[in-house]
C-alpha positions as CSV (number, residue, x, y, z in Angstrom):
1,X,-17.8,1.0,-21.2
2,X,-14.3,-0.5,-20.8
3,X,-12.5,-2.9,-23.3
4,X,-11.2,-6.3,-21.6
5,X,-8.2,-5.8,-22.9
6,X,-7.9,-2.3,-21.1
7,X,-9.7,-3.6,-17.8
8,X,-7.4,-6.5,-17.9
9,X,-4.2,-4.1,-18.3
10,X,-5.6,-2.2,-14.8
11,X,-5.7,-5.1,-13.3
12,X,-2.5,-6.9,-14.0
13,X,-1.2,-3.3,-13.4
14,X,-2.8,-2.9,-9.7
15,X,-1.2,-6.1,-9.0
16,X,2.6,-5.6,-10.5
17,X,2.3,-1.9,-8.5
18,X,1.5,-3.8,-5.1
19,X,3.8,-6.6,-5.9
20,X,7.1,-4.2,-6.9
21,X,6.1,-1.8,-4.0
22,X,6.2,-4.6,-1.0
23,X,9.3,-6.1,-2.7
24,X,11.0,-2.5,-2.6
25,X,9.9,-2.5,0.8
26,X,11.6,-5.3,1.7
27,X,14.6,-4.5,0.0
28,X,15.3,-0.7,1.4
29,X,18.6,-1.3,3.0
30,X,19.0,-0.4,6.8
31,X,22.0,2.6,7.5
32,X,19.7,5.3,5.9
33,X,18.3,9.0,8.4
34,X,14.9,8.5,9.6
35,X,13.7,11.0,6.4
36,X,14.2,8.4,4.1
37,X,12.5,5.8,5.4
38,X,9.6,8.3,6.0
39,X,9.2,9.5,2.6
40,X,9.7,5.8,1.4
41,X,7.3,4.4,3.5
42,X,4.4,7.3,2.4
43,X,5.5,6.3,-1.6
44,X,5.0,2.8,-0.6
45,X,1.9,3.2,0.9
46,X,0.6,5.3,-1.5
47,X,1.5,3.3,-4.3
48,X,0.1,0.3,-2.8
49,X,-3.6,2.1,-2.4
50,X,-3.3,3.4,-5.9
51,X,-2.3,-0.5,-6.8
52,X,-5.1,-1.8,-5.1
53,X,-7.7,0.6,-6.5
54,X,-6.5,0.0,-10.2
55,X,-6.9,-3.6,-9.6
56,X,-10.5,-3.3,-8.4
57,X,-11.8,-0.9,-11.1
58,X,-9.8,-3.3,-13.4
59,X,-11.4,-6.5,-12.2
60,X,-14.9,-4.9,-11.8
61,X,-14.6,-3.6,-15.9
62,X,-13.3,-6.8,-16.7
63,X,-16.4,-9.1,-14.9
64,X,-18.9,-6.3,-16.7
65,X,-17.4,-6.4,-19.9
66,X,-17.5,-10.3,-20.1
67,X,-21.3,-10.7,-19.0
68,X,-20.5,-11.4,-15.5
């Protein structure tokens, strides 16, 4: 059994992961080989899943641990 406070951590974690990933994203500046974009866009991707599942084991331990 999870703490809240560590299943709320996951969660606010999933969600700064996909929030910082999309904004870096965004923000990769153009003028770059193909190479980078590819590798950036796999780490992006990747880090996005990863965000995503952190949030929903977080938000699932969090409803469990609260009765819910």
């Amino acid at each position: 059994m999870m703490s809240r406070k560590i299943a709320l951590f996951l969660t606010l974690l999933g969600v700064f992961m996909i929030f910082e990933w999309v904004n870096l994203g965004f923000n990769l500046a153009d003028g770059h080989r193909t190479s980078f974009y590819v590798v950036h866009g796999v780490l992006i991707a990747v880090n996005v899943v990863l965000g995503a599942v952190l949030g929903v084991i977080g938000w699932k331990a969090f409803r469990r641990a609260r009765g819910g």
